[in-house]
C-alpha positions as CSV (number, residue, x, y, z in Angstrom):
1,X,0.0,0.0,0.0
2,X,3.0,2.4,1.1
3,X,4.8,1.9,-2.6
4,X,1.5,2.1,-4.1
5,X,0.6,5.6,-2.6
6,X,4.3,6.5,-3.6
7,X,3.7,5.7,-7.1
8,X,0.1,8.1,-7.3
9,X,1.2,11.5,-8.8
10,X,-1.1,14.7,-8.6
11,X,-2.3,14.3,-11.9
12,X,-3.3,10.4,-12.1
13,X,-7.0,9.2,-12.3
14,X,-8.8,8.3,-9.3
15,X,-8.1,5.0,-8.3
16,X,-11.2,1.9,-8.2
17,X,-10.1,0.9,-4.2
18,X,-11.8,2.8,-2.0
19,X,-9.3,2.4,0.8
20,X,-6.8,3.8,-1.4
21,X,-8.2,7.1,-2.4
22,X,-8.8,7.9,1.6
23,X,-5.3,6.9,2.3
24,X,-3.9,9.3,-0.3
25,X,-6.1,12.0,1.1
26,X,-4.6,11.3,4.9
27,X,-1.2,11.2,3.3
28,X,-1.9,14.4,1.4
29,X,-3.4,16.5,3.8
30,X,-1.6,15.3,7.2
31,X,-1.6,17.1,9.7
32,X,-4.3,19.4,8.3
33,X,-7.4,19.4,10.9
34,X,-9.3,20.9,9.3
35,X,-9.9,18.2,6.7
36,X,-13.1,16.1,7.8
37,X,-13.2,12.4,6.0
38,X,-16.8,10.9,7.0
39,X,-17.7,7.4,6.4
40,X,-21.5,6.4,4.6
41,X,-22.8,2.9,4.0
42,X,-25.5,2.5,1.2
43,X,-27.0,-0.5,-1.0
44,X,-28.7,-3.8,0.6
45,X,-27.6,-4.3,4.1
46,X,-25.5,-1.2,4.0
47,X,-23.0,-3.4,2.5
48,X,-21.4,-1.1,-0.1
49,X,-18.8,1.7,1.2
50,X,-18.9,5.5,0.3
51,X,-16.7,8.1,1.8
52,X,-17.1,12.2,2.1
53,X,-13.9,14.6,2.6
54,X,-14.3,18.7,3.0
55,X,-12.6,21.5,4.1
56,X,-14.9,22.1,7.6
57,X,-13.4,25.8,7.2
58,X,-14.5,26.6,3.8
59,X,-17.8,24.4,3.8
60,X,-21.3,25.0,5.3
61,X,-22.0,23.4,8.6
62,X,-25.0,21.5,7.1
63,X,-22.7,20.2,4.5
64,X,-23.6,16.3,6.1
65,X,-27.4,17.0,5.4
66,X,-25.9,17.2,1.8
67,X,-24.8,14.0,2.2
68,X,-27.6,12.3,3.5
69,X,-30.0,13.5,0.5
70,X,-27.6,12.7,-1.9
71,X,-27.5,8.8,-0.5
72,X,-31.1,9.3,0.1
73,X,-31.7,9.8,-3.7
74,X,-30.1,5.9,-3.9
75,X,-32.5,4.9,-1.6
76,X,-35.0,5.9,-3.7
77,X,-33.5,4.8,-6.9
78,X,-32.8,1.6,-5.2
79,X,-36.6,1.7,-4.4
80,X,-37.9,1.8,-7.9
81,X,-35.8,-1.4,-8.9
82,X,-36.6,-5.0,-9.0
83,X,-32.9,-6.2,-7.7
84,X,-30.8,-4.5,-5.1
85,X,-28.8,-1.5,-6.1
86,X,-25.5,-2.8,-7.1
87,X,-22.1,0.0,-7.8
88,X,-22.1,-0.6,-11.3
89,X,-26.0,1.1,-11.0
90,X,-24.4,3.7,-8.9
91,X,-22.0,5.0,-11.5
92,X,-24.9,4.9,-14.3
93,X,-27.3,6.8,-12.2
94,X,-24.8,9.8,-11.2
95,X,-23.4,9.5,-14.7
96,X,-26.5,10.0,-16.5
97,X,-28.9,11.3,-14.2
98,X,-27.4,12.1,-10.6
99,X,-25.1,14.4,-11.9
100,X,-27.9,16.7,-13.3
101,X,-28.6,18.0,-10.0
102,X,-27.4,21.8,-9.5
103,X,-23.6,22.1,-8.3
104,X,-22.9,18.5,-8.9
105,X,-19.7,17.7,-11.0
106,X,-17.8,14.7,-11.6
107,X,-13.8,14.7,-11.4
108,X,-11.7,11.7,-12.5
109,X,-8.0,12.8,-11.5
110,X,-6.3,13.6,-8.3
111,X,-5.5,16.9,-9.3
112,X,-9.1,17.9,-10.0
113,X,-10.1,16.6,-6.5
114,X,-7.8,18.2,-4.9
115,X,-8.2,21.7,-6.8
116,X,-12.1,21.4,-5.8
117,X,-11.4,20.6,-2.3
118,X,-9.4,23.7,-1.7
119,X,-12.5,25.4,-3.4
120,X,-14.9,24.6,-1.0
121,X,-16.8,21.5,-2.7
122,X,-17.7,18.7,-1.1
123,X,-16.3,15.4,-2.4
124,X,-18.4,11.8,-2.0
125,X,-16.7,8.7,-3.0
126,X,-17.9,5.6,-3.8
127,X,-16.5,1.9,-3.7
128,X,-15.3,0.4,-6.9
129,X,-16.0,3.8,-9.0
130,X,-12.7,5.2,-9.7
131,X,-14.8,8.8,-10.5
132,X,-15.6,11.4,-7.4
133,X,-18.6,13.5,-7.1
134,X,-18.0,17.2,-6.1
135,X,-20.6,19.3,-4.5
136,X,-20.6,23.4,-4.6
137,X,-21.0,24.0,-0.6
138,X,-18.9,26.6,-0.3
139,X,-18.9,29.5,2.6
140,X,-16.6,32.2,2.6
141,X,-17.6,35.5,4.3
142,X,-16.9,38.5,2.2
143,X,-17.2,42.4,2.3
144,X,-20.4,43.3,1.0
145,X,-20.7,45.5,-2.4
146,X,-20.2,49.4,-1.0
147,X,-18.8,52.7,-2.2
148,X,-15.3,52.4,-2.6
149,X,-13.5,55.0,-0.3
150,X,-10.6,55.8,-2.5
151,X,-12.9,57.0,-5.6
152,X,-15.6,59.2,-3.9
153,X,-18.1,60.9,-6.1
154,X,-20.8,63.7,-5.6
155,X,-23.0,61.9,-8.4
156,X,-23.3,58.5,-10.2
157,X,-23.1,55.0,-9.0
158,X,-22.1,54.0,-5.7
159,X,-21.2,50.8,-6.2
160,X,-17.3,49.0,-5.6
161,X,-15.7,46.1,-6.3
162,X,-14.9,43.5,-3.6
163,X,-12.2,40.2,-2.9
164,X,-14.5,37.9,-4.4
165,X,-13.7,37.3,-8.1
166,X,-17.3,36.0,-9.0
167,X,-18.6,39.1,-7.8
168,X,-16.4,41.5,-9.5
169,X,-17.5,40.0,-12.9
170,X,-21.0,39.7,-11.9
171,X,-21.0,43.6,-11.8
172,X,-19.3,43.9,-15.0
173,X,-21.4,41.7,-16.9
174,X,-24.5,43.7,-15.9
175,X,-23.0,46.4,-17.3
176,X,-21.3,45.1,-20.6
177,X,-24.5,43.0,-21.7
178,X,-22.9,41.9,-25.1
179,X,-21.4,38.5,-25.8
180,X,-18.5,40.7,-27.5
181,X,-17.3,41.3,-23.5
182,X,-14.7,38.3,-22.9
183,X,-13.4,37.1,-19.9
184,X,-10.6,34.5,-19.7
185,X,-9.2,32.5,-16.5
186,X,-5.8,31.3,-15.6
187,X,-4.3,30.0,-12.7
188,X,-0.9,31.4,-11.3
189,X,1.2,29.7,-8.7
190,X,1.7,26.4,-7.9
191,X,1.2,27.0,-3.9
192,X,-1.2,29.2,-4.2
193,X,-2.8,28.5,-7.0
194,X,-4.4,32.3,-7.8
195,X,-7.1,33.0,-9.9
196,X,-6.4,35.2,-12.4
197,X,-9.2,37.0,-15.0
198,X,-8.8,39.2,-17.9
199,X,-11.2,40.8,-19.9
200,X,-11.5,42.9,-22.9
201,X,-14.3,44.4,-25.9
202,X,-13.5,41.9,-28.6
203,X,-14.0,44.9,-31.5
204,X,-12.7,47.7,-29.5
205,X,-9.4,46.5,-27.8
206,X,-6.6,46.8,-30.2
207,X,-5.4,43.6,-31.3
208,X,-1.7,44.5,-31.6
209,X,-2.2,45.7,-27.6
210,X,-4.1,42.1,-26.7
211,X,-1.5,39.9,-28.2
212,X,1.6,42.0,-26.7
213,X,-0.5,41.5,-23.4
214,X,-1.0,37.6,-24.0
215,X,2.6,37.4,-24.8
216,X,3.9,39.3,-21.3
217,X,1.7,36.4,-19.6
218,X,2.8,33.9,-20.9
219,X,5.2,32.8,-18.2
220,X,3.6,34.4,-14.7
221,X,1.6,31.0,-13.9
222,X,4.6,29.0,-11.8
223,X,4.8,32.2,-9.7
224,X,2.9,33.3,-7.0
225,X,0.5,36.1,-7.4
226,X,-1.6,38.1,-4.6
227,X,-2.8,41.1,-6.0
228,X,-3.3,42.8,-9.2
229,X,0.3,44.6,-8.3
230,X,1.8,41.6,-9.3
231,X,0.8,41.5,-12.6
232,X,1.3,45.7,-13.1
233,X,5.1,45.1,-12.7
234,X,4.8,41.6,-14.4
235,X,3.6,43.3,-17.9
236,X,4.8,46.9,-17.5
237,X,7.3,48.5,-20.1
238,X,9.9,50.0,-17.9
239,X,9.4,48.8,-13.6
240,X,11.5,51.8,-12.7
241,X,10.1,54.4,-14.0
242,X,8.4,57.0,-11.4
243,X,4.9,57.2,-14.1
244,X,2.9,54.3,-13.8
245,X,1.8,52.8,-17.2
246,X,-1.6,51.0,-15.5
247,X,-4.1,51.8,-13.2
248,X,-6.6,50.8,-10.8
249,X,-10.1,51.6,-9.9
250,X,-12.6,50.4,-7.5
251,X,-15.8,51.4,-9.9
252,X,-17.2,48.9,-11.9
253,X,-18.5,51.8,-13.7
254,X,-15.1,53.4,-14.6
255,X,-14.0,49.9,-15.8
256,X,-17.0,49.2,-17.7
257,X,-16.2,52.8,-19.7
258,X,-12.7,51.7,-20.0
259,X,-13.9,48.5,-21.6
260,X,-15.7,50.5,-24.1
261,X,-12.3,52.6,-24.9
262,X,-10.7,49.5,-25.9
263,X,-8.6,48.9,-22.7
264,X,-8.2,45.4,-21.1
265,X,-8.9,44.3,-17.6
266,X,-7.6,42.5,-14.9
267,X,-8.9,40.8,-11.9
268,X,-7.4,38.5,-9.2
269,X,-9.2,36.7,-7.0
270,X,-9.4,37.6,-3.2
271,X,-7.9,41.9,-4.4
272,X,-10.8,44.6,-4.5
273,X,-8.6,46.3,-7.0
274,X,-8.9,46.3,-11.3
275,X,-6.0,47.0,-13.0
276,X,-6.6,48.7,-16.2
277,X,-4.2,48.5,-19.2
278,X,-2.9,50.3,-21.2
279,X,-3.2,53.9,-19.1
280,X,-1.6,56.5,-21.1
281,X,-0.4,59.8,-19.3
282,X,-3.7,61.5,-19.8
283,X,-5.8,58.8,-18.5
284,X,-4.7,60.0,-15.1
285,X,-6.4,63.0,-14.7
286,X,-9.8,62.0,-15.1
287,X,-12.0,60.5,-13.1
288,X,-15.6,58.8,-13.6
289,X,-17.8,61.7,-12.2
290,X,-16.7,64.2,-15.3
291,X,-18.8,62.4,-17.2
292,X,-22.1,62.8,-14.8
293,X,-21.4,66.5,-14.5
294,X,-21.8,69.5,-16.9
295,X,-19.1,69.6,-19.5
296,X,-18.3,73.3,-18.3
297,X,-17.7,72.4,-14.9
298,X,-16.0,69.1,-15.5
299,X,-13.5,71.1,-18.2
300,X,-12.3,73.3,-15.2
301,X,-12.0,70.7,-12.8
302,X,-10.0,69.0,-15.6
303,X,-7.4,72.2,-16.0
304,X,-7.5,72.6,-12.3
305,X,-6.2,68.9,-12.0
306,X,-3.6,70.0,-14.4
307,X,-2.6,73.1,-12.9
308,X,-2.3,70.9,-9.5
309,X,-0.1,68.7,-11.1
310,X,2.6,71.6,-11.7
311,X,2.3,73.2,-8.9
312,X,2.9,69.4,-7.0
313,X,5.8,68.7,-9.0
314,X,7.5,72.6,-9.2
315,X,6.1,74.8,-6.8
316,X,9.1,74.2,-4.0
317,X,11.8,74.0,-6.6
318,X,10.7,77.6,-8.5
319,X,10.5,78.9,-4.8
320,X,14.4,77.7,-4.2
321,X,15.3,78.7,-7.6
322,X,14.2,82.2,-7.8
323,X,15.0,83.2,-3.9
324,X,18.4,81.6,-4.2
325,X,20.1,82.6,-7.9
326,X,17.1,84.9,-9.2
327,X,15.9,86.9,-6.9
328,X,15.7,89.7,-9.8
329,X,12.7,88.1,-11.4
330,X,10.9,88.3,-8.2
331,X,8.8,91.8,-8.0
332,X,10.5,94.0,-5.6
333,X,7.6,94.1,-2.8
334,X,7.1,90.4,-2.7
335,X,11.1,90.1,-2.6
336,X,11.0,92.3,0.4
337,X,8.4,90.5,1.8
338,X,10.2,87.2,1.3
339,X,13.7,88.4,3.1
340,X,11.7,90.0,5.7
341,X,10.4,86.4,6.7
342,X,13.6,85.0,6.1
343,X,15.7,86.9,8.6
344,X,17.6,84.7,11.1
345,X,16.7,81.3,9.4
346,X,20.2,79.3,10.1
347,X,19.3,77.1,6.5
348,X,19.8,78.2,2.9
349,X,16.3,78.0,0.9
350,X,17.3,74.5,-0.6
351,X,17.9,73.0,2.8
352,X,15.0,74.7,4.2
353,X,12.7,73.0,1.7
354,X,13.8,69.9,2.1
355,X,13.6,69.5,5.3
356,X,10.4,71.1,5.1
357,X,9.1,68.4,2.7
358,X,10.5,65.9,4.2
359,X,8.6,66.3,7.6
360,X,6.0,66.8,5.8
361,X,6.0,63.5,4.2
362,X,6.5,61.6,7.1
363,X,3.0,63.3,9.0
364,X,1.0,62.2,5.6
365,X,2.8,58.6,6.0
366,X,2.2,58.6,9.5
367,X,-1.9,59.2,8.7
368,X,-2.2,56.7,6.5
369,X,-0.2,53.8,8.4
370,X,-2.4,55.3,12.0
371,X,-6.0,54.2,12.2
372,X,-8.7,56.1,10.5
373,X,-10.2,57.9,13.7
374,X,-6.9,58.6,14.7
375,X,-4.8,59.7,11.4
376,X,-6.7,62.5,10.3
377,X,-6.2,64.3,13.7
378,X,-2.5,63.3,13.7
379,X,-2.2,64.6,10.4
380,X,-4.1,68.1,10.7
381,X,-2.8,68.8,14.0
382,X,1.0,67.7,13.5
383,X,1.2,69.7,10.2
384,X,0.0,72.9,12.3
385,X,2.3,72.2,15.8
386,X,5.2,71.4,13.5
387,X,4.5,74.3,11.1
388,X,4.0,77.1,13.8
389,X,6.7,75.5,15.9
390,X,9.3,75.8,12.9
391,X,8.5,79.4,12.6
392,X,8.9,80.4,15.7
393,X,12.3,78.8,16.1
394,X,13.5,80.1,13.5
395,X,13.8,76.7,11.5
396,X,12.0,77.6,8.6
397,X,10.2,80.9,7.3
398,X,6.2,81.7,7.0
399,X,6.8,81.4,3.2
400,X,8.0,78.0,3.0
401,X,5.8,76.9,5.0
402,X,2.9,78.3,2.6
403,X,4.9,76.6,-0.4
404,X,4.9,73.3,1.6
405,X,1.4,73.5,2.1
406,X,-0.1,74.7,-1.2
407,X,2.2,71.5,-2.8
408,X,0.7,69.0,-0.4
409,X,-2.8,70.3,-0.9
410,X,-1.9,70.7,-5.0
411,X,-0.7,66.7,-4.7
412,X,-3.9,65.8,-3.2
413,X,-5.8,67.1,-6.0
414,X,-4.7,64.5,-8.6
415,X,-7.1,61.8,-8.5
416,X,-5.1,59.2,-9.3
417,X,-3.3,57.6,-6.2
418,X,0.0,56.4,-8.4
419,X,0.7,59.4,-10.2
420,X,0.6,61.5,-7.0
421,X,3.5,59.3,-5.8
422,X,5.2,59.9,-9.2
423,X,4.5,63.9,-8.2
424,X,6.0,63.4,-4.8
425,X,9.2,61.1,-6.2
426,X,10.1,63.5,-8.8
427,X,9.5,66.8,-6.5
428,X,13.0,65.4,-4.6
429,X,15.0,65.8,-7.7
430,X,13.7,69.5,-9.3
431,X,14.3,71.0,-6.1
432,X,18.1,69.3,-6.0
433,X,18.5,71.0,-9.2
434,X,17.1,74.3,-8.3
435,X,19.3,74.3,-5.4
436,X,22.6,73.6,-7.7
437,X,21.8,75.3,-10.7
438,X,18.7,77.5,-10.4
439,X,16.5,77.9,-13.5
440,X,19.2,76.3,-15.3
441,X,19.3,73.2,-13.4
442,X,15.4,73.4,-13.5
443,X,15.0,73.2,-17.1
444,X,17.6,70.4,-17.6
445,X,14.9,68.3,-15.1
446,X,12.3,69.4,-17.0
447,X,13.5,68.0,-20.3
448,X,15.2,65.0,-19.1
449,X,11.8,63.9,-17.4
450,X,9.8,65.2,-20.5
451,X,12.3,62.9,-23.0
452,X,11.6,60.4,-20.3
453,X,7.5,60.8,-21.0
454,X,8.0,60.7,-24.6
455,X,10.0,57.4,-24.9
456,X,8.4,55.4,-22.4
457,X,5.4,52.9,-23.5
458,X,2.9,51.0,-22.2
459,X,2.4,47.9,-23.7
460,X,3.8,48.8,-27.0
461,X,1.8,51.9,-27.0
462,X,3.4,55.4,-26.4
463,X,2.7,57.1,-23.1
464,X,2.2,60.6,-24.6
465,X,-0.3,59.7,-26.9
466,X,-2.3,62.3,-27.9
467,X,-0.1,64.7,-26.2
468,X,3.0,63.7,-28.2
469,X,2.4,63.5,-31.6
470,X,-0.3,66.3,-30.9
471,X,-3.3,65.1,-32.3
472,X,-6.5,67.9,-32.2
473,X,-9.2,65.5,-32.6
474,X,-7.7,63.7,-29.5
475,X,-7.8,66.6,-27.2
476,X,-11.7,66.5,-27.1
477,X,-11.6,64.1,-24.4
478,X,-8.4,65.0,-22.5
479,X,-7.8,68.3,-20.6
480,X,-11.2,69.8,-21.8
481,X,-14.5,67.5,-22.2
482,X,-16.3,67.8,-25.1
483,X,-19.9,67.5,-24.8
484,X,-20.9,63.6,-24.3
485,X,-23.3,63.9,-27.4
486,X,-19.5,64.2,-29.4
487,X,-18.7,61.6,-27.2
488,X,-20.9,58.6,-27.8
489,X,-20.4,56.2,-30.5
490,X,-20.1,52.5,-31.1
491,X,-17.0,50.8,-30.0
492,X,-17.3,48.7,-32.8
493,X,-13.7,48.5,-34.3
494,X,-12.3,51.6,-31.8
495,X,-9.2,50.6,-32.4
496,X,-8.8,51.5,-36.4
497,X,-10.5,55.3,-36.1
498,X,-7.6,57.9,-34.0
499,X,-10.0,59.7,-31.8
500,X,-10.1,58.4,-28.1
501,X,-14.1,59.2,-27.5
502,X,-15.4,57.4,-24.8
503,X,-18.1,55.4,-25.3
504,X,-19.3,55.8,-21.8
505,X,-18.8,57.8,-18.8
């Protein structure tokens, strides 16, 4: 029996000895408690064997009323014959009828049981039937469908995404009611054996994009995946670059539009987050309510976004550059204002604004990592102790302080949670090159990050797009909103016109 358990690999059929399947699943799953192997008895005189094995932790508790019915439907099959049920009966009746019953499946390898198992199926097993019979009994508690909290909105939907896969693409398929909406399944990891989904518009994503995207996943399955991070750095262009070339949402409604614009997404079972790919650099500042407001109003939130992205990524640099090498571009009452608040500050304007930055990094670290009740305060009241405290020890001046602030509040105002930390990365190095070189050293940055912009890609496809080659018809739907009624059109083949419309908000 030893050698013969020895000899069974993962992906052999079941074998016909009953004895044998239980002791591969005691050898399999030692030491695993949770496992529960029952023992039934069925046929004339009880005098055939049947066995059931679960996961008690992933199962219902009523799973053994399960059980009984399912033996109880032999009974009755047994009932309606003129000779006693024999186990050759038993594997025609759950081949050809039993099986017809909802969540019942048959498996015939080791590899399938053992898959289903660490699903949350119950598995029956009968005597001299080397086939199993998996039953859907699953119980996993889950968050329940609410506004996400990362993508708040004034108006549209309210509705989020959540860990469980099923869910996620239960939304989506409300939305994208078209058999042109594919989703496809693979399985990464050989521990933990993730399940991963993609989906896509079949005559709006860009073929050229799906197959580079098929390509780049080709070889993830033997490693372990846990979130939809894994596969954002698996399939990126270029993994050090500050820009991210994907991004996520929460909003089944913001993925269902980027569905529509041709875009492919992905979902991982047991992460609330869709990653979206490609995202090009003007995908990031927009967000789903532009398109359930008036198109004035959402084109100056638009520019303001913009403007908020400058002043996040400049604002302490042009402050160090101009006070330290041109103070002659600086109007003379606002320059006598400036050395006026100055006076007595130990630190030259570059090391003033970086340690200013610095601190106030750590207090917006410090209220994310804190609990929710608590962080906020920490936050608000740590940025006002630590700012009054700096001025009045001289540390750093009134006007840095203001710089410091108007940046942080400028960096909250991109809506996208990646390419603020791109804002706040690259803010380090402008301000290093304002302190070295002033305007000089500001321009170099300024080029070398735009060259940067205009080589990188995102899955084949340039990150400037529409920006770099400018393309008019393009800007309709980037820092201004066209009305939606220039908006909407088909999908249907997005990928051969060069506008970038959306489809839907």
């Amino acid at each position: 029996m030893g050698e013969m358990l020895e000899n069974m690999s993962i992906g052999q059929e079941i074998s016909w000895d009953l004895n044998l399947n239980r002791k591969w699943f005691e050898q399999i799953f030692a030491n695993c408690q949770d496992m529960m192997i029952e023992s039934w008895s069925y046929g004339p005189a009880l005098k055939y064997a049947a066995f059931s094995v679960c996961c008690q932790s992933l199962v219902e508790d009523d799973h053994n009323e399960y059980m009984k019915s399912t033996l109880q439907d032999l009974v009755q099959h047994e009932a309606g014959m003129t000779e006693p049920i024999s186990p050759e009966q038993v594997r025609y009746y759950y081949t050809h009828t039993g099986v017809s019953s909802q969540s019942r499946v048959l498996l015939s390898t080791y590899e399938e049981v053992q898959r289903h198992l660490l699903e949350g199926f119950v598995l029956i097993f009968f005597d001299q039937w080397n086939q199993a019979i998996s039953y859907k009994m699953n119980k996993i508690n889950k968050r329940a469908v609410t506004e996400p909290t990362s993508e708040p909105v004034v108006q549209g939907p309210r509705e989020g995404t959540v860990e469980n896969l099923d869910t996620n693409l239960g939304m989506l398929r409300q939305r994208v009611k078209s058999p042109l909406f594919k989703i496809e399944f693979f399985i990464a990891g050989t521990i933990m054996k993730t399940k991963v989904a993609f989906a896509y518009l079949e005559q709006a994503v860009n073929p050229e994009v799906l197959k580079e995207f098929r390509n780049r996943l080709q070889n993830i399955e033997p490693y372990e995946v846990q979130g939809t991070s894994y596969i954002e750095e698996w399939i990126e262009d270029s993994t050090y670059s500050p820009f991210p070339q994907h991004r996520y949402t929460e909003r089944t409604d913001t993925a269902a539009a980027a569905v529509l614009d041709g875009k492919i997404l992905v979902l991982v079972e047991n992460s609330p987050m869709i990653l979206i790919c490609p995202s090009l650099f003007v995908d990031f500042f927009g967000t789903s309510e532009d398109y359930y407001v008036r198109t004035v109003y959402s084109t100056l939130i638009r520019l303001l976004r913009v403007l908020a992205f400058f002043i996040a990524l400049t604002l302490p640099s042009i402050y160090v550059a101009f006070s330290t090498f041109h103070p002659e571009l600086i109007p003379t009452v606002l320059l006598l204002a400036i050395l006026g608040t100055r006076e007595g500050i130990p630190f030259p304007a570059f090391l003033e604004a970086l340690i200013m930055e610095v601190c106030f990094e750590l207090l917006r670290e410090a209220g994310i990592r804190l609990p929710r009740p608590v962080g906020s305060a920490v936050s608000i009241v740590g940025a006002l102790v630590i700012g009054q405290a700096a001025i009045q020890a001289k540390i750093a001046s009134p006007t840095m302080v203001i710089v410091v602030a108007l940046t942080g509040i400028a960096s909250f105002a991109i809506p996208h949670y990646d390419m603020a930390i791109a804002v706040r990365v690259l803010r380090f190095p402008f301000m290093v090159a304002a302190g070295m070189l002033g305007g000089f050293g500001l321009m170099i940055v300024f080029l070398l990050t735009f060259l940067h912009l205009t080589s990188l890609h995102t899955l084949g496809q340039p990150y400037l797009s529409s920006l770099a080659p400018l393309q008019l018809k393009d800007m309709r739907d980037v820092f201004i909103r066209a009305p939606l009624k220039r908006l909407l059109r088909s999908p249907r083949n997005r990928h051969l016109h060069k506008s970038r419309g959306k489809s839907s908000p």
